[in-house]
N, CA and C atoms of all chains as a GROMACS GRO file, in nm:
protein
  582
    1UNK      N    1  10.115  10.460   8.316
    1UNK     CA    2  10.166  10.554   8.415
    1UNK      C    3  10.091  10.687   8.406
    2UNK      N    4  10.096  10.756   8.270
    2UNK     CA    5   9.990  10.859   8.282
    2UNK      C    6   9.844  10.838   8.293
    3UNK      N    7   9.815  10.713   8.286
    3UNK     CA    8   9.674  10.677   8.341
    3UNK      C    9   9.679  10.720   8.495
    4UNK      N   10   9.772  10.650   8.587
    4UNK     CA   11   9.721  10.665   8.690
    4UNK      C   12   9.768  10.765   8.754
    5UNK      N   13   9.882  10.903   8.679
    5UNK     CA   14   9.831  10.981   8.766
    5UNK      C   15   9.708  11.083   8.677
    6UNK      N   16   9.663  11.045   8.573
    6UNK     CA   17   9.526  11.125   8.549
    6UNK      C   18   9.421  11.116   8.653
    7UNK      N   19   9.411  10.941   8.704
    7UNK     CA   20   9.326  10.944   8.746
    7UNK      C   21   9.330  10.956   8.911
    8UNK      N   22   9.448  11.001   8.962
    8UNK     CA   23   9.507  11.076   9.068
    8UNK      C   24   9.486  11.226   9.095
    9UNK      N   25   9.507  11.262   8.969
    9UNK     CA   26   9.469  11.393   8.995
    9UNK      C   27   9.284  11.440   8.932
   10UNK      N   28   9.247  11.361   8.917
   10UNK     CA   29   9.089  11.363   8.926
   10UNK      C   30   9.059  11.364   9.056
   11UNK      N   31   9.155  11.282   9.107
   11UNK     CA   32   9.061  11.250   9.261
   11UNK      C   33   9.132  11.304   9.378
   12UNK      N   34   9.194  11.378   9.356
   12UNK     CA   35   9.304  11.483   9.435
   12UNK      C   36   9.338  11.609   9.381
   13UNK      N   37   9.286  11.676   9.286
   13UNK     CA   38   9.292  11.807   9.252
   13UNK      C   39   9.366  11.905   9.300
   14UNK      N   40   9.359  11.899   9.433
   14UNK     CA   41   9.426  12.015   9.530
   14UNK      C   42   9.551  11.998   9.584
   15UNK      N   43   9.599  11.846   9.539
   15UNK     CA   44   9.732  11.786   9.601
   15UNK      C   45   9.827  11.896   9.546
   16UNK      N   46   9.928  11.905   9.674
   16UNK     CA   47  10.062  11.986   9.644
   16UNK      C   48  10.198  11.899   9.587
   17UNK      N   49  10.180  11.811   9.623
   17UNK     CA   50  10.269  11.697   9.506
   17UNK      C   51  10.189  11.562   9.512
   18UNK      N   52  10.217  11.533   9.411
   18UNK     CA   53  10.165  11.421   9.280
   18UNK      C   54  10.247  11.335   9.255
   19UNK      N   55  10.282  11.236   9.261
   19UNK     CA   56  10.395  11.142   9.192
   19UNK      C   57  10.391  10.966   9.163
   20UNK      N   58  10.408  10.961   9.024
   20UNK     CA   59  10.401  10.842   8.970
   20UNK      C   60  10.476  10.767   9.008
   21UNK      N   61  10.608  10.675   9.029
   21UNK     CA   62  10.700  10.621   8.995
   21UNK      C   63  10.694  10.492   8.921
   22UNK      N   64  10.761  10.451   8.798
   22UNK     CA   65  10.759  10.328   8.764
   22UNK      C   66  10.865  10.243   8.851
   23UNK      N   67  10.866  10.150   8.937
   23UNK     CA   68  10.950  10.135   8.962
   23UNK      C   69  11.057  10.003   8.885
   24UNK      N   70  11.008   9.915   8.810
   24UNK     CA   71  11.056   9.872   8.725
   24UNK      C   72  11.102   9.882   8.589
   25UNK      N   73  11.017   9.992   8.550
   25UNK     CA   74  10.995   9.981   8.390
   25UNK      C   75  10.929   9.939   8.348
   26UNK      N   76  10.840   9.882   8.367
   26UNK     CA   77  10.783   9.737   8.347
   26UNK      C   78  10.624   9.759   8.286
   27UNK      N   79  10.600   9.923   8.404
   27UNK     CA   80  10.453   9.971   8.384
   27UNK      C   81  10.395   9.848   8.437
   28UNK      N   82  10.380   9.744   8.577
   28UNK     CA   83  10.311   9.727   8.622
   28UNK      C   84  10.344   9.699   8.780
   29UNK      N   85  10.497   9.779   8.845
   29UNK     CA   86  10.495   9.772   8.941
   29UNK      C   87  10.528  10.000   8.984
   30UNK      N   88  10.422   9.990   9.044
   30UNK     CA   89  10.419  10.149   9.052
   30UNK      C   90  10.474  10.168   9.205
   31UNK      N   91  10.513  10.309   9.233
   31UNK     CA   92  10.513  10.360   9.383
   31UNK      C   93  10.450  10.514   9.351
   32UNK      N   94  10.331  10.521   9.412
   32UNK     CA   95  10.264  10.668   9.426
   32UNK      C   96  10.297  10.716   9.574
   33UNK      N   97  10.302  10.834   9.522
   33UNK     CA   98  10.322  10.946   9.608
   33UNK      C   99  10.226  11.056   9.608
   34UNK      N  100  10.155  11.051   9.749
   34UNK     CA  101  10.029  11.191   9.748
   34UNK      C  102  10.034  11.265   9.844
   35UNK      N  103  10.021  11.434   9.826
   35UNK     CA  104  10.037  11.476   9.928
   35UNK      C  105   9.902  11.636   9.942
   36UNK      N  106   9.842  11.594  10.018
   36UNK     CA  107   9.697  11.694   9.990
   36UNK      C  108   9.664  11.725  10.154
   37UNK      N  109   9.616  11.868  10.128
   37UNK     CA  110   9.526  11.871  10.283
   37UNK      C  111   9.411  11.792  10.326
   38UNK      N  112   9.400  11.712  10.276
   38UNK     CA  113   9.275  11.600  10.300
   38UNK      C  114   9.333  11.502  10.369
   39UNK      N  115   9.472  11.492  10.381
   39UNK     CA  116   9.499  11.382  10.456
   39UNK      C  117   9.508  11.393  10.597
   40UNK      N  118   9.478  11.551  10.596
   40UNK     CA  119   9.528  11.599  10.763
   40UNK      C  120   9.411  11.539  10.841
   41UNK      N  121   9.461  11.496  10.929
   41UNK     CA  122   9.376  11.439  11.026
   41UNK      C  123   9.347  11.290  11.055
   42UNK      N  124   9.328  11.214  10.920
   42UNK     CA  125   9.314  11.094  10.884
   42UNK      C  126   9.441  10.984  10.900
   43UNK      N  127   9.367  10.906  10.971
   43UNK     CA  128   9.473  10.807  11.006
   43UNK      C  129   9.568  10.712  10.864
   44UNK      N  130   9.662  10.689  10.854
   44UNK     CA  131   9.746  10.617  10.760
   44UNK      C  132   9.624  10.546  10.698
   45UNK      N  133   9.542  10.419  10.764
   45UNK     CA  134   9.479  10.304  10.695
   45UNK      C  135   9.369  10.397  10.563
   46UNK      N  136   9.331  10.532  10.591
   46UNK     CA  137   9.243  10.573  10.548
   46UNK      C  138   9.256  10.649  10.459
   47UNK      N  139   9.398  10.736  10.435
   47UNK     CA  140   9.466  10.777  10.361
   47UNK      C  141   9.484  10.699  10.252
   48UNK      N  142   9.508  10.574  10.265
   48UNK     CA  143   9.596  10.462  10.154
   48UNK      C  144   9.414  10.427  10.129
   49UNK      N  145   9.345  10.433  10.201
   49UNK     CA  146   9.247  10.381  10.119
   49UNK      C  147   9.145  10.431  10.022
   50UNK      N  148   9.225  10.623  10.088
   50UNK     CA  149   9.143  10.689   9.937
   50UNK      C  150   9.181  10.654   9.817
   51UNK      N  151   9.334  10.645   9.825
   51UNK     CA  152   9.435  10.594   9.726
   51UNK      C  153   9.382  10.470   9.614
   52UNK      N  154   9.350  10.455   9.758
   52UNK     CA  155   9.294  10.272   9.688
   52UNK      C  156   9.181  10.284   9.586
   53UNK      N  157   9.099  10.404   9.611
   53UNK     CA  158   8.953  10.408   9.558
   53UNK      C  159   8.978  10.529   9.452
   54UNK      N  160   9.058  10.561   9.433
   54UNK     CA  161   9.075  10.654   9.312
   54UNK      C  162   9.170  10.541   9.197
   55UNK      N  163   9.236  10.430   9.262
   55UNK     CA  164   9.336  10.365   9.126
   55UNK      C  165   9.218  10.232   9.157
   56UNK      N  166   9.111  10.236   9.187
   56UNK     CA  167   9.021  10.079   9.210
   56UNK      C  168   9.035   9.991   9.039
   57UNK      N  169   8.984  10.107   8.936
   57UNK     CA  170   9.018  10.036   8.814
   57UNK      C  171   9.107   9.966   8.782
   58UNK      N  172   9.222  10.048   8.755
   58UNK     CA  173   9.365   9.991   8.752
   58UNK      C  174   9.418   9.861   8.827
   59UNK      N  175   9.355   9.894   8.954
   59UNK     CA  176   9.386   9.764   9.019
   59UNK      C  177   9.284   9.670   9.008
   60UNK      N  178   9.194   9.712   8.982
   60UNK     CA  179   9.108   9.540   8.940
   60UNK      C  180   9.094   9.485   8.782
   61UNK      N  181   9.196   9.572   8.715
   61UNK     CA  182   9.191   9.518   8.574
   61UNK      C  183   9.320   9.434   8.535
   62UNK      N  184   9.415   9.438   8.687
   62UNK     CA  185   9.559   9.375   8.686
   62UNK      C  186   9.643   9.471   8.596
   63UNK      N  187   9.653   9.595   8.587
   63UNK     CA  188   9.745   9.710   8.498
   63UNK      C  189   9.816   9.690   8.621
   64UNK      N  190   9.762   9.741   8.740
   64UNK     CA  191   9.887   9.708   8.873
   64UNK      C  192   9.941   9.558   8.906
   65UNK      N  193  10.043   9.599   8.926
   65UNK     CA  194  10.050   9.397   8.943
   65UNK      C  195  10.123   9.472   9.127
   66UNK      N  196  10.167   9.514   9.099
   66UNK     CA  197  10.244   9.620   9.260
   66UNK      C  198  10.225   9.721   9.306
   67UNK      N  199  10.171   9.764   9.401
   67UNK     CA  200  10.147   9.896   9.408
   67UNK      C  201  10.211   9.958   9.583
   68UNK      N  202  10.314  10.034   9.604
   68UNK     CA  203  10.359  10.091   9.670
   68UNK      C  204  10.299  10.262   9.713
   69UNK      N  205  10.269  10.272   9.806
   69UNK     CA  206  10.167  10.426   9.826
   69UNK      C  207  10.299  10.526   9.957
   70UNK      N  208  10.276  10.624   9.918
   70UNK     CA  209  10.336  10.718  10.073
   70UNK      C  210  10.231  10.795   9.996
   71UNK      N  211  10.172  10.855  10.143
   71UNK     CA  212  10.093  10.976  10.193
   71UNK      C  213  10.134  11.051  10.263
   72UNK      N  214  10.072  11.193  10.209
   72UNK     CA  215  10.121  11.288  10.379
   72UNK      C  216  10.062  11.367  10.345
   73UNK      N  217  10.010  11.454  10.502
   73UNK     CA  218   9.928  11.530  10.500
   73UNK      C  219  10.009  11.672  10.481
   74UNK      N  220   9.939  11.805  10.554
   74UNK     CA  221  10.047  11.931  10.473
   74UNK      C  222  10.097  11.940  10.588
   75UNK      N  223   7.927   7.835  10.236
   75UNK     CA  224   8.075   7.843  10.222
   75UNK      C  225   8.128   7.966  10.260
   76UNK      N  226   8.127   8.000  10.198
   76UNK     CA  227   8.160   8.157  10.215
   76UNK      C  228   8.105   8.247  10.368
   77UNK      N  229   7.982   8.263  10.441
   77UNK     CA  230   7.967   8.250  10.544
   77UNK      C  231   8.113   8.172  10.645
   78UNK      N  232   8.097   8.090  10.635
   78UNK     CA  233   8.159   7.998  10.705
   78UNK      C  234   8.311   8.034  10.724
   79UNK      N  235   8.342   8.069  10.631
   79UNK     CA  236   8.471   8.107  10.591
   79UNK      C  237   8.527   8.249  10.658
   80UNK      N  238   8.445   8.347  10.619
   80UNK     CA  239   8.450   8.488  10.633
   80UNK      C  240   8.457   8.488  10.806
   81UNK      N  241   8.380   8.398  10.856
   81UNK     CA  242   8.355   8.368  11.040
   81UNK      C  243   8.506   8.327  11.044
   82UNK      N  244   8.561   8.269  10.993
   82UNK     CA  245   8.720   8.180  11.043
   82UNK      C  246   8.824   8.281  11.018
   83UNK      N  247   8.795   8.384  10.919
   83UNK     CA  248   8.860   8.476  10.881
   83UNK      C  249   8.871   8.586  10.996
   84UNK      N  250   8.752   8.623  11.009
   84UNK     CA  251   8.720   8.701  11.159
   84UNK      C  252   8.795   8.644  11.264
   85UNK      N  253   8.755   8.564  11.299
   85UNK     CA  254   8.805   8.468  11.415
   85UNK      C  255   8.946   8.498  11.450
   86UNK      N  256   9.008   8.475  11.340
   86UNK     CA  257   9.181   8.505  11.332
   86UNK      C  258   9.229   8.689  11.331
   87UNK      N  259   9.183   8.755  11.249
   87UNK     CA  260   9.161   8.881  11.290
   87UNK      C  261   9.156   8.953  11.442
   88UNK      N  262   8.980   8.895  11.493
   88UNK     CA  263   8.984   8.930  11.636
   88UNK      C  264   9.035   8.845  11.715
   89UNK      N  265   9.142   8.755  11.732
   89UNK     CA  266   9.181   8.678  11.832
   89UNK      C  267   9.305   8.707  11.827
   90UNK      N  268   9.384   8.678  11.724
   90UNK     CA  269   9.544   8.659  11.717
   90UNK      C  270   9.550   8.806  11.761
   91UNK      N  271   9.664   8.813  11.845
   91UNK     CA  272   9.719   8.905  11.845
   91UNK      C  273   9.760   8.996  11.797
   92UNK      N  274   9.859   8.959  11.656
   92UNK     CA  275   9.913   9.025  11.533
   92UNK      C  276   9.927   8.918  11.429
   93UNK      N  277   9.815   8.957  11.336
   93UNK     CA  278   9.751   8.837  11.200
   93UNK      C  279   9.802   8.915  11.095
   94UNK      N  280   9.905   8.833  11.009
   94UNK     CA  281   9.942   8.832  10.915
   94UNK      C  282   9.909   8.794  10.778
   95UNK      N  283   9.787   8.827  10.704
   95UNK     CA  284   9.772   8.802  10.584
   95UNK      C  285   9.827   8.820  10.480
   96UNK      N  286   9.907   8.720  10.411
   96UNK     CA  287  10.034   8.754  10.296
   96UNK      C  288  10.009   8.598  10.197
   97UNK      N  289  10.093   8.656  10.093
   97UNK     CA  290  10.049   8.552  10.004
   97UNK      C  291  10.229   8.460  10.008
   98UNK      N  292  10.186   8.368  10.063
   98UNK     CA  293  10.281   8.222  10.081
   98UNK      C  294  10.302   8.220  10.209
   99UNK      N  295  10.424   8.175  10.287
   99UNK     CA  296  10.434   8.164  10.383
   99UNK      C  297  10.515   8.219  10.449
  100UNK      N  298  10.585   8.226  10.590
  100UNK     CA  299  10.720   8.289  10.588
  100UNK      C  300  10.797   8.225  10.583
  101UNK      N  301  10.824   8.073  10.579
  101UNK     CA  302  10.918   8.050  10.426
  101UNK      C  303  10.918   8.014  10.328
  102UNK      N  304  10.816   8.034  10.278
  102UNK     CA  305  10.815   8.085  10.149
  102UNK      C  306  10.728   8.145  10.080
  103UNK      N  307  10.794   8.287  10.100
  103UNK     CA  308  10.711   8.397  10.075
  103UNK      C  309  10.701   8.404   9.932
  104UNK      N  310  10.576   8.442   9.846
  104UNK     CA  311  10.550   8.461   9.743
  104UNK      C  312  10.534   8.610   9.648
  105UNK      N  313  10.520   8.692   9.713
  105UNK     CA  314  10.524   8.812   9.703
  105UNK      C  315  10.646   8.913   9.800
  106UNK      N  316  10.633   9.008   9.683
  106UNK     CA  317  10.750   9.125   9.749
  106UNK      C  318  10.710   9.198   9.893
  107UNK      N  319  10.526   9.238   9.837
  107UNK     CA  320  10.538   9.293   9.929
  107UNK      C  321  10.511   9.240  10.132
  108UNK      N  322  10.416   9.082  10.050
  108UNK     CA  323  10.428   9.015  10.234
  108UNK      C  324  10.561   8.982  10.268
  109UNK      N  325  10.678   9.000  10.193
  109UNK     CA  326  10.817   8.986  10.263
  109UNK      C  327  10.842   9.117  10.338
  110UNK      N  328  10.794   9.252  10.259
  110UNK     CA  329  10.802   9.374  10.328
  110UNK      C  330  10.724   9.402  10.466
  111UNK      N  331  10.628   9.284  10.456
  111UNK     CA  332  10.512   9.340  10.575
  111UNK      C  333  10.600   9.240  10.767
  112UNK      N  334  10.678   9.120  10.652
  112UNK     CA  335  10.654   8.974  10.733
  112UNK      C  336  10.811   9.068  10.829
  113UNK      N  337  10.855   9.148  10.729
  113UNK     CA  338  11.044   9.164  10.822
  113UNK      C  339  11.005   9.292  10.866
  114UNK      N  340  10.898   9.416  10.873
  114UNK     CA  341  10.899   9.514  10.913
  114UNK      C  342  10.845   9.449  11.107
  115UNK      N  343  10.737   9.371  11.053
  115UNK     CA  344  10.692   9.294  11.197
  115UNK      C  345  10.783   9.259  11.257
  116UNK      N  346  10.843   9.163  11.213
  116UNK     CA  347  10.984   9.068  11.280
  116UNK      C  348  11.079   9.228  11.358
  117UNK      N  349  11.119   9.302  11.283
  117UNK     CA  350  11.173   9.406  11.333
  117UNK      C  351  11.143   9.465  11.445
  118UNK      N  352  11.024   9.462  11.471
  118UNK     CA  353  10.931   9.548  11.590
  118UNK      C  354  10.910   9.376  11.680
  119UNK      N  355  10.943   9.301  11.676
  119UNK     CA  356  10.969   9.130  11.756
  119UNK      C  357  10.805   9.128  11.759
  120UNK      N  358  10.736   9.142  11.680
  120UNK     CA  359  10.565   9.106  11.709
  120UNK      C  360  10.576   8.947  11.724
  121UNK      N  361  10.470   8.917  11.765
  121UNK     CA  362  10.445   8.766  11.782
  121UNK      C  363  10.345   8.737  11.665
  122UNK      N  364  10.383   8.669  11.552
  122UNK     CA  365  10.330   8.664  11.433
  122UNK      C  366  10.210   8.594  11.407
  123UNK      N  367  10.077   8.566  11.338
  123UNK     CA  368  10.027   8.489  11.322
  123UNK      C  369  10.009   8.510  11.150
  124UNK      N  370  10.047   8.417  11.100
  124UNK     CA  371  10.080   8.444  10.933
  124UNK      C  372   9.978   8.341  10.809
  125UNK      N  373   9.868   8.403  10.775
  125UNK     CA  374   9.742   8.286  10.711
  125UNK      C  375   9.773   8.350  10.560
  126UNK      N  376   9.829   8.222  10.475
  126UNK     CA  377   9.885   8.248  10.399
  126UNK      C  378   9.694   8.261  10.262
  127UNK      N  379   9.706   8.351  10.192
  127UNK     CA  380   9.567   8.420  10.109
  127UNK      C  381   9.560   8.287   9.992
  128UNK      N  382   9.720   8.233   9.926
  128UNK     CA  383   9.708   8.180   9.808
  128UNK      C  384   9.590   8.042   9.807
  129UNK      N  385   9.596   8.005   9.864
  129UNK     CA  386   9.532   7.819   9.825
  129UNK      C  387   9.399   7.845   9.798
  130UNK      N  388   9.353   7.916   9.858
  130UNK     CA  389   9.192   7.951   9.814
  130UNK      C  390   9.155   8.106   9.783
  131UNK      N  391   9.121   8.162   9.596
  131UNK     CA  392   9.088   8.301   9.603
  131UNK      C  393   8.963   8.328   9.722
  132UNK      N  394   8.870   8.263   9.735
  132UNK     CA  395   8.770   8.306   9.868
  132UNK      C  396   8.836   8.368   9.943
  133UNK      N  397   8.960   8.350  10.004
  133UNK     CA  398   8.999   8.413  10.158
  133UNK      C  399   9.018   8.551  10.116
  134UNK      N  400   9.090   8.569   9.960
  134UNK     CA  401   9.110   8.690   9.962
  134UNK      C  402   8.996   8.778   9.932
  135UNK      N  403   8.893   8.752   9.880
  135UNK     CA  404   8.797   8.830   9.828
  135UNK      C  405   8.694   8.840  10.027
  136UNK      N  406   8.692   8.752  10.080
  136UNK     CA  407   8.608   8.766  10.234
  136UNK      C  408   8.705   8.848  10.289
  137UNK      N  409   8.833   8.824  10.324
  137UNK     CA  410   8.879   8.929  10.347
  137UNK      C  411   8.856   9.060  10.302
  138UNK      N  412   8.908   9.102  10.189
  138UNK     CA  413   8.848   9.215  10.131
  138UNK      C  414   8.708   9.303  10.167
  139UNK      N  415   8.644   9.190  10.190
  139UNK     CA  416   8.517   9.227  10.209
  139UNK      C  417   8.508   9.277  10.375
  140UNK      N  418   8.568   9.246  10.443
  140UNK     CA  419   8.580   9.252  10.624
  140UNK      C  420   8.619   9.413  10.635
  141UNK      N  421   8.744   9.374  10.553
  141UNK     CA  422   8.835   9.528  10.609
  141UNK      C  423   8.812   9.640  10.488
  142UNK      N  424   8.758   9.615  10.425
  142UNK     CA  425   8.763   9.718  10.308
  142UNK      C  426   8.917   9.758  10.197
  143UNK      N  427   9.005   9.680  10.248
  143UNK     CA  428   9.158   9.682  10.214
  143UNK      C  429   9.163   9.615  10.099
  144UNK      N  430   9.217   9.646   9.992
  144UNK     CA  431   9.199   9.622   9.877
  144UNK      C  432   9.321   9.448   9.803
  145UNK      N  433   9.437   9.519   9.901
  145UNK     CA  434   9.543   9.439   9.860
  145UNK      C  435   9.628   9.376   9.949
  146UNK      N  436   9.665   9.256   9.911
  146UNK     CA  437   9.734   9.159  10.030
  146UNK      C  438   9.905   9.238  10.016
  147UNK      N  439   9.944   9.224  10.110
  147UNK     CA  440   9.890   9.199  10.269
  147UNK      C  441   9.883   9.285  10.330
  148UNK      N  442   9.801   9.221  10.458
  148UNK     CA  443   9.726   9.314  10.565
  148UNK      C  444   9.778   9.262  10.686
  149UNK      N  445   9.805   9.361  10.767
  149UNK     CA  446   9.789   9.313  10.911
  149UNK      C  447   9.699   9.439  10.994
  150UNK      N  448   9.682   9.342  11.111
  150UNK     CA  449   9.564   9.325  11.184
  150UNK      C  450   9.667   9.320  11.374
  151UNK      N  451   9.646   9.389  11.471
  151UNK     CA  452   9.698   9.388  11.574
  151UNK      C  453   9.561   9.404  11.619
  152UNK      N  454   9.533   9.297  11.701
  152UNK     CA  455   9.400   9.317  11.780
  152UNK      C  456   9.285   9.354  11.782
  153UNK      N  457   9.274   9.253  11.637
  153UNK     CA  458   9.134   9.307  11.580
  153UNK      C  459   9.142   9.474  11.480
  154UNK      N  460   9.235   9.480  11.474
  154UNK     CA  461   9.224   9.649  11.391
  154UNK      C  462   9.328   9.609  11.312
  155UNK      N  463   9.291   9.692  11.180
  155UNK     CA  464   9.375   9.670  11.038
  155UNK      C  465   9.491   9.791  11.059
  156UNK      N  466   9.597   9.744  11.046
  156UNK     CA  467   9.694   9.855  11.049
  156UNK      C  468   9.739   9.904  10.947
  157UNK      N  469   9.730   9.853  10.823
  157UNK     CA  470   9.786   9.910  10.668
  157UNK      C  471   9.839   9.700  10.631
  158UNK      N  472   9.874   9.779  10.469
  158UNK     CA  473   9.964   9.701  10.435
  158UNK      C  474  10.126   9.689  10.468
  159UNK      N  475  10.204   9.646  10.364
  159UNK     CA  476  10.358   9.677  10.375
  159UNK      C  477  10.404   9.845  10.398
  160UNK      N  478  10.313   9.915  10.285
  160UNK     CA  479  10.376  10.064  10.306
  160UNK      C  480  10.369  10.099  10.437
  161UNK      N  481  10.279  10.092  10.517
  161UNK     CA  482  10.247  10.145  10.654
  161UNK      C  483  10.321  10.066  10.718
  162UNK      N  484  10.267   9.921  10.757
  162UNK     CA  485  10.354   9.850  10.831
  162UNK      C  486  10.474   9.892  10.858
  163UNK      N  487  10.568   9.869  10.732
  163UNK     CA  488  10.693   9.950  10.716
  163UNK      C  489  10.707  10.112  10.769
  164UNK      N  490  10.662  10.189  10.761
  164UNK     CA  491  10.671  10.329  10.808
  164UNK      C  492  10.600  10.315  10.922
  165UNK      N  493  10.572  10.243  11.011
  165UNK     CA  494  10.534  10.253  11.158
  165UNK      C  495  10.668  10.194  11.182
  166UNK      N  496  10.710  10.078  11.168
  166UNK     CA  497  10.836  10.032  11.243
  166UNK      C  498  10.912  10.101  11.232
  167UNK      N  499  10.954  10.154  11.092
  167UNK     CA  500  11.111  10.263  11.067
  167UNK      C  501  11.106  10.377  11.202
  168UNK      N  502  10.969  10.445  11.239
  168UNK     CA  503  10.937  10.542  11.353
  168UNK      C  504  10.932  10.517  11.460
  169UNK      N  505  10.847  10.377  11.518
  169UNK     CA  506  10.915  10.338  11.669
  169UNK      C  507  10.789  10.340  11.663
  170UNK      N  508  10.662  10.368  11.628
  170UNK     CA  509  10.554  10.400  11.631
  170UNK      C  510  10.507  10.239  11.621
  171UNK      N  511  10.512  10.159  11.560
  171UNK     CA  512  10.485  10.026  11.565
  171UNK      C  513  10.480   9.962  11.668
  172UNK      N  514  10.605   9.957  11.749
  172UNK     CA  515  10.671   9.885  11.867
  172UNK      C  516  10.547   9.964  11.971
  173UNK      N  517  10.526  10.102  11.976
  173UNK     CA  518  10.429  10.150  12.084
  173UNK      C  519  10.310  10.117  12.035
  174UNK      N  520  10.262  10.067  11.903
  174UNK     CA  521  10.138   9.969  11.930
  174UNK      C  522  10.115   9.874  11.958
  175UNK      N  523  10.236   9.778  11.934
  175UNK     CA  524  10.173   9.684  11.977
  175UNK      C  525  10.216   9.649  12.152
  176UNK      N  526  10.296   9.732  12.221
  176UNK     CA  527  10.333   9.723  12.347
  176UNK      C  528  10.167   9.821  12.395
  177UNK      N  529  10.112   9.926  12.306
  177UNK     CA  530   9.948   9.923  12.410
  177UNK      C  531   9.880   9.848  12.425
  178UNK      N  532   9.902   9.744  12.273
  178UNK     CA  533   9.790   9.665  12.245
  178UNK      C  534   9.789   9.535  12.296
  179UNK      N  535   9.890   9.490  12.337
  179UNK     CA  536   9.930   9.314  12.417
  179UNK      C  537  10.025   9.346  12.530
  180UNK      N  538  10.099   9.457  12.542
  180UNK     CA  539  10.102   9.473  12.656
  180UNK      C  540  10.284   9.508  12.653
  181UNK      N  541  10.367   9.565  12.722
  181UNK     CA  542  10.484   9.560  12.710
  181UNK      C  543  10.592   9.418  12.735
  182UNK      N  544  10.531   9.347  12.796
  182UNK     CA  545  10.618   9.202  12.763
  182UNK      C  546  10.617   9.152  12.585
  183UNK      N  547  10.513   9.164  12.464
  183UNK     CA  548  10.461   9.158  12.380
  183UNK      C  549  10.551   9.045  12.299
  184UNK      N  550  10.702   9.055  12.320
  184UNK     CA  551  10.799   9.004  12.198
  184UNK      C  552  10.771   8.875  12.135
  185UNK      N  553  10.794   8.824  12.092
  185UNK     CA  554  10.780   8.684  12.062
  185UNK      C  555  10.775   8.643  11.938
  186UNK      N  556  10.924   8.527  11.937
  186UNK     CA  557  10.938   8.536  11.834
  186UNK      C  558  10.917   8.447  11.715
  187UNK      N  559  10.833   8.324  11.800
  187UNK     CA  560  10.850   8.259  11.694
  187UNK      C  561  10.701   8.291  11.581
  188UNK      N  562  10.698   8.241  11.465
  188UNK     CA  563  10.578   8.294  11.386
  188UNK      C  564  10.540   8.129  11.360
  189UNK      N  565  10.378   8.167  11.391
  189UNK     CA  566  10.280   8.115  11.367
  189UNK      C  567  10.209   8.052  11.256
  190UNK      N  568  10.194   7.982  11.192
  190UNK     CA  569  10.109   7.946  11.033
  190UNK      C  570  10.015   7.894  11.106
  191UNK      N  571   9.905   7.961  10.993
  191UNK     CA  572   9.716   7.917  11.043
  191UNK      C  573   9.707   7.921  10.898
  192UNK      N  574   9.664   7.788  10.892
  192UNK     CA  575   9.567   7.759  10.755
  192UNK      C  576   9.396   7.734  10.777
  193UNK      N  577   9.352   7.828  10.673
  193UNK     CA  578   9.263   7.864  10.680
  193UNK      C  579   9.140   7.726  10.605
  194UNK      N  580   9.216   7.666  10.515
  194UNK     CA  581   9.135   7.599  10.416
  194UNK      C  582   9.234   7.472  10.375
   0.00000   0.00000   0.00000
């Protein structure tokens, strides 16, 4: 969990909220929450897919087994 | 193989109306979240086309490769990727769903029964 929001906030620096959730306990079903001026403008698919490319590790090493995203812009 | 494949993959993408890529079927769904993607659709009455990813890893990795989308499932309304479950889901909860796919097939659009396309 503090892996991925380290590596959340590497790749979002400027975000005004940040958020992990475990949602099991389990540490491998997550729900992130991001919220940065970078999203302004950008359509949903593209938003979730920065998402996607800042946790790419995590998710291709199977640490995620679930991954739940909300975005929003400011 | 793979060629071949990735073309059938397309195919279903740009043709179906609203293509459902999820892992099992809709009945019997295998994952949490293509149950989240399969009832946010059903909600908005899309006319489903549902190609289930499991029987062959190829579909999921050519897929992957098409849309740039990392994780099943995906849907697809007319050739364009709309998100996974999270989105899916937060377009229908807004009404915002229902007005895509009534631009995109037209306001008669409903339909309810769902579709299985096997790919392999």
């Amino acid at each position: 969990m503090e892996r991925l929001e380290t590596l959340l906030r590497d790749a979002f620096p400027e975000a005004s909220d940040l958020r992990v959730l475990d949602r099991t306990g389990t540490g491998d079903h997550f729900h992130v929450l991001v919220r940065t001026v970078r999203f302004d403008g950008l359509s949903l698919v593209d938003q979730h897919k920065l998402v996607y490319a800042a946790l790419e590790e995590p998710l291709g090493d199977g640490t995620i087994h679930e991954l739940r995203i909300t975005t929003k812009g400011t | 193989m793979s060629d071949e494949l990735r073309g059938r993959i397309k195919d279903v993408i740009d043709n179906e109306p609203v293509a459902l890529f999820m892992k099992g079927t809709p009945d019997l769904v295998m994952c949490g979240n293509s149950q989240r993607a399969l009832d946010a659709l059903r909600s908005a009455g899309a006319p489903i086309t549902a190609v289930n990813v499991l029987p062959d890893p190829q579909i999921r990795q050519e897929l992957q490769a098409l849309s740039g989308w990392p994780t099943i499932p995906q849907v697809f309304v007319r050739g364009e990727l709309i998100g996974g479950a999270d989105i899916t889901e937060e377009l229908a909860a807004s009404g915002q769903l229902e007005r895509k796919l009534a631009d995109a097939l037209g306001e008669d659009y409903r339909g309810s029964a769902v579709q299985k396309l096997e790919l392999v």
